[in-house]
ZADO-1210 file (C-alpha; in nm, 4 decimals, padded with zeros to 6 digits):
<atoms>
<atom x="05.0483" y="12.7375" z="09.4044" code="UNK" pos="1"/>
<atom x="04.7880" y="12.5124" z="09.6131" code="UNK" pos="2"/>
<atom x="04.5432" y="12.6905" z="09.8077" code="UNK" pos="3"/>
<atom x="04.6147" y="12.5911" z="10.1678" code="UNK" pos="4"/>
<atom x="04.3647" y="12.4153" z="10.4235" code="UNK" pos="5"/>
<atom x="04.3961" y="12.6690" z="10.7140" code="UNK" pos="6"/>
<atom x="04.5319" y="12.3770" z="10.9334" code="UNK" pos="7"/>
<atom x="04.8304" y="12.3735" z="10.7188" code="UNK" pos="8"/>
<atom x="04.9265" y="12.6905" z="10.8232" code="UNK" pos="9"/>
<atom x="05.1386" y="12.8659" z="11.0789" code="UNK" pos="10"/>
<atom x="04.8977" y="13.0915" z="11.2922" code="UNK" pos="11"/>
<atom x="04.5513" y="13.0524" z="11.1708" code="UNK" pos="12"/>
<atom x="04.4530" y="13.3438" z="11.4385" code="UNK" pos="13"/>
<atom x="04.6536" y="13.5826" z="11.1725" code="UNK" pos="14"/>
<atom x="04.5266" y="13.4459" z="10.9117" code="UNK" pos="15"/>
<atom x="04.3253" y="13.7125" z="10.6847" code="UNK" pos="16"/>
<atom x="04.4496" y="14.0003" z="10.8957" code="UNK" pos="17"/>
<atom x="04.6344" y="14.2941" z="10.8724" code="UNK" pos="18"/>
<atom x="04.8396" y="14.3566" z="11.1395" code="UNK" pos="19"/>
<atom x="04.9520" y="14.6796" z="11.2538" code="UNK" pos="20"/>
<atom x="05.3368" y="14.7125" z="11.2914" code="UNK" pos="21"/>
<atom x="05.3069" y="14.6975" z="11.6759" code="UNK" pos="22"/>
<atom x="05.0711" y="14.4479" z="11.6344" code="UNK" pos="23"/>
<atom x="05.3550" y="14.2397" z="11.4106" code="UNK" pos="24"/>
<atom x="05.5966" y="14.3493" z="11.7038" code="UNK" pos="25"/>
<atom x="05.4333" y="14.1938" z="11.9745" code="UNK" pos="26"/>
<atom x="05.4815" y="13.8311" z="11.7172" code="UNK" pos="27"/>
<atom x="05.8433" y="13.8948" z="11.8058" code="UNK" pos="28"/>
<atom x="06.0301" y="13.5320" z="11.8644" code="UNK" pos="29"/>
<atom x="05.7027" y="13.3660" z="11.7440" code="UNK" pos="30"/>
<atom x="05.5909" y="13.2377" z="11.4221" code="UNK" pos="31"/>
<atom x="05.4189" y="13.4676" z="11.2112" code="UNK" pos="32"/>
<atom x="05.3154" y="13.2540" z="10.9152" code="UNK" pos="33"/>
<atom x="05.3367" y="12.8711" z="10.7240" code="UNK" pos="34"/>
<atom x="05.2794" y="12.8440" z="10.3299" code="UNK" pos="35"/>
<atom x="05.0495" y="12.5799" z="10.2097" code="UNK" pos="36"/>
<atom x="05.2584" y="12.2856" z="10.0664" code="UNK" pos="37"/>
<atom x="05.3776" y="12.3542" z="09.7362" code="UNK" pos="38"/>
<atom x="05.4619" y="12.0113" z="09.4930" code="UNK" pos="39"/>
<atom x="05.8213" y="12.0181" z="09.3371" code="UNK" pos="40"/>
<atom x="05.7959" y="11.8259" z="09.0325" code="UNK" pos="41"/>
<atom x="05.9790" y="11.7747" z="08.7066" code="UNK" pos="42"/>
<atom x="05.8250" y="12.0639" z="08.5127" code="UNK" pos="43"/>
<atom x="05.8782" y="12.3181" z="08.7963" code="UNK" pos="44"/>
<atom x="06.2617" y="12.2374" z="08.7748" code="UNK" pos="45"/>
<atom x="06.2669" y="12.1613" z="08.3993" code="UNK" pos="46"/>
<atom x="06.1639" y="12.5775" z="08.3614" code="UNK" pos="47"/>
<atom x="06.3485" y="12.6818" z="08.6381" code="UNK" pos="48"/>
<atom x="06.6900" y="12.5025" z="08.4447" code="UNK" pos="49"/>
<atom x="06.5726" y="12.6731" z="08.1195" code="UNK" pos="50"/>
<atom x="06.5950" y="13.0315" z="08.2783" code="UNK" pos="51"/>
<atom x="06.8681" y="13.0005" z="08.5120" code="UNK" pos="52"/>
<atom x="07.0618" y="12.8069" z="08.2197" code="UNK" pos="53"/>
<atom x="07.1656" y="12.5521" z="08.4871" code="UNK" pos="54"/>
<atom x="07.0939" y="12.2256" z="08.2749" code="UNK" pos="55"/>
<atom x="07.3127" y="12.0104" z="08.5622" code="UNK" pos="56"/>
<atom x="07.2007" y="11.6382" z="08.4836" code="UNK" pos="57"/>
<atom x="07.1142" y="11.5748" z="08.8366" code="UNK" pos="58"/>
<atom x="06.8320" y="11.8600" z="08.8253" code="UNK" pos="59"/>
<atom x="06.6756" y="11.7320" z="08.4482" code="UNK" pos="60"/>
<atom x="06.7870" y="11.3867" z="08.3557" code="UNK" pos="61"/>
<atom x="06.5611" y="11.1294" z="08.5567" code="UNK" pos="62"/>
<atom x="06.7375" y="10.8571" z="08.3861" code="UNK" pos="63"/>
<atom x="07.1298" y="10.9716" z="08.4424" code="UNK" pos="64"/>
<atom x="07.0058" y="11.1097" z="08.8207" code="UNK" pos="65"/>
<atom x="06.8591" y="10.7469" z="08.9117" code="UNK" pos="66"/>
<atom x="07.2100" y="10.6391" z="08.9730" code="UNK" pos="67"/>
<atom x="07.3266" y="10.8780" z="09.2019" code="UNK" pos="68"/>
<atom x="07.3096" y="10.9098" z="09.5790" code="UNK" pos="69"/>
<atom x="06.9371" y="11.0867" z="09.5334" code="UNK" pos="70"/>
<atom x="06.8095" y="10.7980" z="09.3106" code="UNK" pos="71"/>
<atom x="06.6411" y="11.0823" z="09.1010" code="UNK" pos="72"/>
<atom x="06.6320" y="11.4185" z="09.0106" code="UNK" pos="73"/>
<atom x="06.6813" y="11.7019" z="09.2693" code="UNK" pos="74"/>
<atom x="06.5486" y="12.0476" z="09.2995" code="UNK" pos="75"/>
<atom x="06.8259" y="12.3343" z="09.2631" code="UNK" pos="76"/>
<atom x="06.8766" y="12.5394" z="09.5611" code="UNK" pos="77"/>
<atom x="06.7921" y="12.8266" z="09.3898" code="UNK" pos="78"/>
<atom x="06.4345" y="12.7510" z="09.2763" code="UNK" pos="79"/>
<atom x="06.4135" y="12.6866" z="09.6658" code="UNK" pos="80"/>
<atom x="06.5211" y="13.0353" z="09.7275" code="UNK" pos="81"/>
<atom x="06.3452" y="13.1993" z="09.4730" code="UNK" pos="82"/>
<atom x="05.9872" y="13.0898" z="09.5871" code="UNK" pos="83"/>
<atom x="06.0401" y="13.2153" z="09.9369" code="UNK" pos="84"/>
<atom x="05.8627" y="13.5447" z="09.8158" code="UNK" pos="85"/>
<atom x="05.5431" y="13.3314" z="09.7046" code="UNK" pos="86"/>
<atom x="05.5901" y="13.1555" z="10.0342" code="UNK" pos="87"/>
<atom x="05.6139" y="13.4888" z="10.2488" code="UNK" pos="88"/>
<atom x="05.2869" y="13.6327" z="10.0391" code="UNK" pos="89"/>
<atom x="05.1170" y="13.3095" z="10.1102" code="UNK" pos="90"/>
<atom x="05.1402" y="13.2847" z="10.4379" code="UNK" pos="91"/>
<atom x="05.2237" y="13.6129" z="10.6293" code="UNK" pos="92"/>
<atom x="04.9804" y="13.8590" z="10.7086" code="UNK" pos="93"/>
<atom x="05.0157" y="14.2000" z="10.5442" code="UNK" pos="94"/>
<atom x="05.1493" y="14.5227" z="10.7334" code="UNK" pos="95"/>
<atom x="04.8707" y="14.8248" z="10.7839" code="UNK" pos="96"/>
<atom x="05.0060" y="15.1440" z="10.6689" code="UNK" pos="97"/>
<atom x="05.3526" y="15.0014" z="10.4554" code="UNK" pos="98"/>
<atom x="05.4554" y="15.1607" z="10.1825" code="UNK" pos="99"/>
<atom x="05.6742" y="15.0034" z="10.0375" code="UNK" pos="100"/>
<atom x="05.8258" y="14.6628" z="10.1535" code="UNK" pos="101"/>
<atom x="06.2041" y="14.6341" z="10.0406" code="UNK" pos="102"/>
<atom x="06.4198" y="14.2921" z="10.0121" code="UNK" pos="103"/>
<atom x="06.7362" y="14.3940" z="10.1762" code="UNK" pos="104"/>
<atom x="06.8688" y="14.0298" z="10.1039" code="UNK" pos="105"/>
<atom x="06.9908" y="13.7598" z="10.3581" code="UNK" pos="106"/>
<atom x="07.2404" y="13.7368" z="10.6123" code="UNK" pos="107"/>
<atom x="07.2801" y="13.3497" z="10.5362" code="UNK" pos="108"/>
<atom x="07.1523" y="13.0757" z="10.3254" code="UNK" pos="109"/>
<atom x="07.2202" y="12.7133" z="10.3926" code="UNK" pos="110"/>
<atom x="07.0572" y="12.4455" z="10.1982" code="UNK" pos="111"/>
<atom x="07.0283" y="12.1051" z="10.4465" code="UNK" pos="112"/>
<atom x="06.8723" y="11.8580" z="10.2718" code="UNK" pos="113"/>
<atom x="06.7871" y="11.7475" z="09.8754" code="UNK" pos="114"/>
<atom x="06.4492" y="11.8080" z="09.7555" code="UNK" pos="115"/>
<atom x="06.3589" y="11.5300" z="09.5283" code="UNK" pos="116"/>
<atom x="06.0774" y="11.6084" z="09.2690" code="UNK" pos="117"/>
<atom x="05.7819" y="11.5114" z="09.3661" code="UNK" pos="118"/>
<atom x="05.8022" y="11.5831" z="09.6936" code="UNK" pos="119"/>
<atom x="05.6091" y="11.8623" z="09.8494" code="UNK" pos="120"/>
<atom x="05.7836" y="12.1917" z="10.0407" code="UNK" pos="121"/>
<atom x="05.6557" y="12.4886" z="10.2851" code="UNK" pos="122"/>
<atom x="05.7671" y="12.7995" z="10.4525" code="UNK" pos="123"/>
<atom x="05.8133" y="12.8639" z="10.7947" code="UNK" pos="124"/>
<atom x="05.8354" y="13.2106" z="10.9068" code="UNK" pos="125"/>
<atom x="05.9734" y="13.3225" z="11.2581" code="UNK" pos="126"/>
<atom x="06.0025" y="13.7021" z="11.3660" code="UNK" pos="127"/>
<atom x="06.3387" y="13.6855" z="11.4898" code="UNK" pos="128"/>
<atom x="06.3678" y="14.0644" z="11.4925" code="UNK" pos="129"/>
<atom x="06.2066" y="14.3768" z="11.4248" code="UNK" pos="130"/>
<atom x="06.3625" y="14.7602" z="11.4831" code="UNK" pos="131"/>
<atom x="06.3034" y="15.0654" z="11.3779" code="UNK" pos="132"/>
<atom x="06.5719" y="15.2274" z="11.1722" code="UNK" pos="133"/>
<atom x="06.4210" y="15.5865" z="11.1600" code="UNK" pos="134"/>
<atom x="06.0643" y="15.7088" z="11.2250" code="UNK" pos="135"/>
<atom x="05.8746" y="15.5158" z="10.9751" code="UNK" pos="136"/>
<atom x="06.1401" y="15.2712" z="10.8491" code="UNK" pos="137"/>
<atom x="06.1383" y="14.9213" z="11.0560" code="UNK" pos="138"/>
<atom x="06.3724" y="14.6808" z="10.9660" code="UNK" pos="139"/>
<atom x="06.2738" y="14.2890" z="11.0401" code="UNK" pos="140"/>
<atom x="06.4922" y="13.9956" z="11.0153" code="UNK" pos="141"/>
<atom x="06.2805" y="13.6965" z="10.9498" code="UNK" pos="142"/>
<atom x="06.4265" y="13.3348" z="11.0417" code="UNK" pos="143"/>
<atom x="06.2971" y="13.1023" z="10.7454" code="UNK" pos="144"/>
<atom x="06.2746" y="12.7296" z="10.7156" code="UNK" pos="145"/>
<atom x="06.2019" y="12.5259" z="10.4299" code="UNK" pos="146"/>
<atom x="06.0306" y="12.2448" z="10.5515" code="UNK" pos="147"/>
<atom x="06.0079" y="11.8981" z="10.3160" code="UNK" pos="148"/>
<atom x="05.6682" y="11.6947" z="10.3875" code="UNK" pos="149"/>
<atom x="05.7390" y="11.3779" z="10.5696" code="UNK" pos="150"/>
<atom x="06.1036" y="11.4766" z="10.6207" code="UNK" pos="151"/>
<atom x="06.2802" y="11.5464" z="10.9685" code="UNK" pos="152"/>
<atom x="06.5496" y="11.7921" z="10.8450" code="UNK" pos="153"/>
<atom x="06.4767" y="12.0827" z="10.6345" code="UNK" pos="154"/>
<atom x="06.5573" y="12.1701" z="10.2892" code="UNK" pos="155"/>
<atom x="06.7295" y="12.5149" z="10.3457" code="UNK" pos="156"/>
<atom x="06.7488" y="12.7868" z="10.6574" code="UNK" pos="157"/>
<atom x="06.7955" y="13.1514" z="10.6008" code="UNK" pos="158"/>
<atom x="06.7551" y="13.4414" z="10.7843" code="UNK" pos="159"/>
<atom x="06.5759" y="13.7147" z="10.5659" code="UNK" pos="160"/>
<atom x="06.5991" y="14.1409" z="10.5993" code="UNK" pos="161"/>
<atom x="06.3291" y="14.3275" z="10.4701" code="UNK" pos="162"/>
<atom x="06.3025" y="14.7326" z="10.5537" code="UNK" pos="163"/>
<atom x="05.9347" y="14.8051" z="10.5907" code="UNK" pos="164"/>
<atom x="05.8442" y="15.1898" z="10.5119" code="UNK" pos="165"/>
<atom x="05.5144" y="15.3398" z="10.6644" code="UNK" pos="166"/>
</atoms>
């Protein structure tokens, strides 16, 4: 992964801090972090088809995917999905005092728009909720936007659960 300028990111007044979980509270509604821009190209979706065993010509055949509606390969969904946890390390400042940080998966997922390789992608993070649970378990539902550089509509929305333990 790139290492980002800071004015590619979200909230450069976070950035390099760690944030207290009232402090994170307060960020409620607002956004809390932006990845650097991270390049989708051939080899990135070549290894990602190798692993996931999803080989679908229109992810690794440049040739065959010219001809379709994308005029070249496309980026699974998946591989968009899966680097939201690079994304989220990247650009969201850590929590003071967690123990433990647990996925508690999504609530939805909805891939918008292609990503043709070559093209460059980021994370947007929004707090769109955080509760506690129980003393010392908070429970925040992030809203998260994959943006595509130079594109108006993103590549994929989502709206992300983690349960935070202090």
């Amino acid at each position: 992964m790139n290492i980002p300028d800071q004015k590619d990111r979200g909230n450069t007044e976070t950035t390099g801090r760690i944030l207290s979980i009232d402090e994170f509270r307060l960020m409620r509604g607002q956004v809390v972090g932006r990845s650097a821009w991270t390049l989708i190209d051939q080899a990135m979706v070549d290894q990602f088809a190798e692993v996931t065993r999803d080989r679908q010509f229109i992810h690794v055949d440049p040739e065959r995917a010219r001809d379709t509606l994308f005029g070249g390969t496309v980026a699974h969904g998946f591989l968009i999905l899966s680097l939201l946890s690079a994304f989220y390390a990247d650009a969201v400042p850590p929590l003071k005092d967690v123990k433990v940080g647990i996925n508690s998966g999504f609530n939805r997922v909805r891939f918008v728009s292609p990503v043709k390789t070559g093209c460059r992608i980021r994370a947007r993070f929004v707090l769109a909720e955080i509760e506690e649970q129980n003393p010392d378990h908070w429970r925040t539902l992030l809203e998260v936007t994959v943006e595509i550089d130079g594109i108006s509509k993103p590549a994929m929305v989502a709206e992300w659960l983690t349960l935070w333990i202090v």
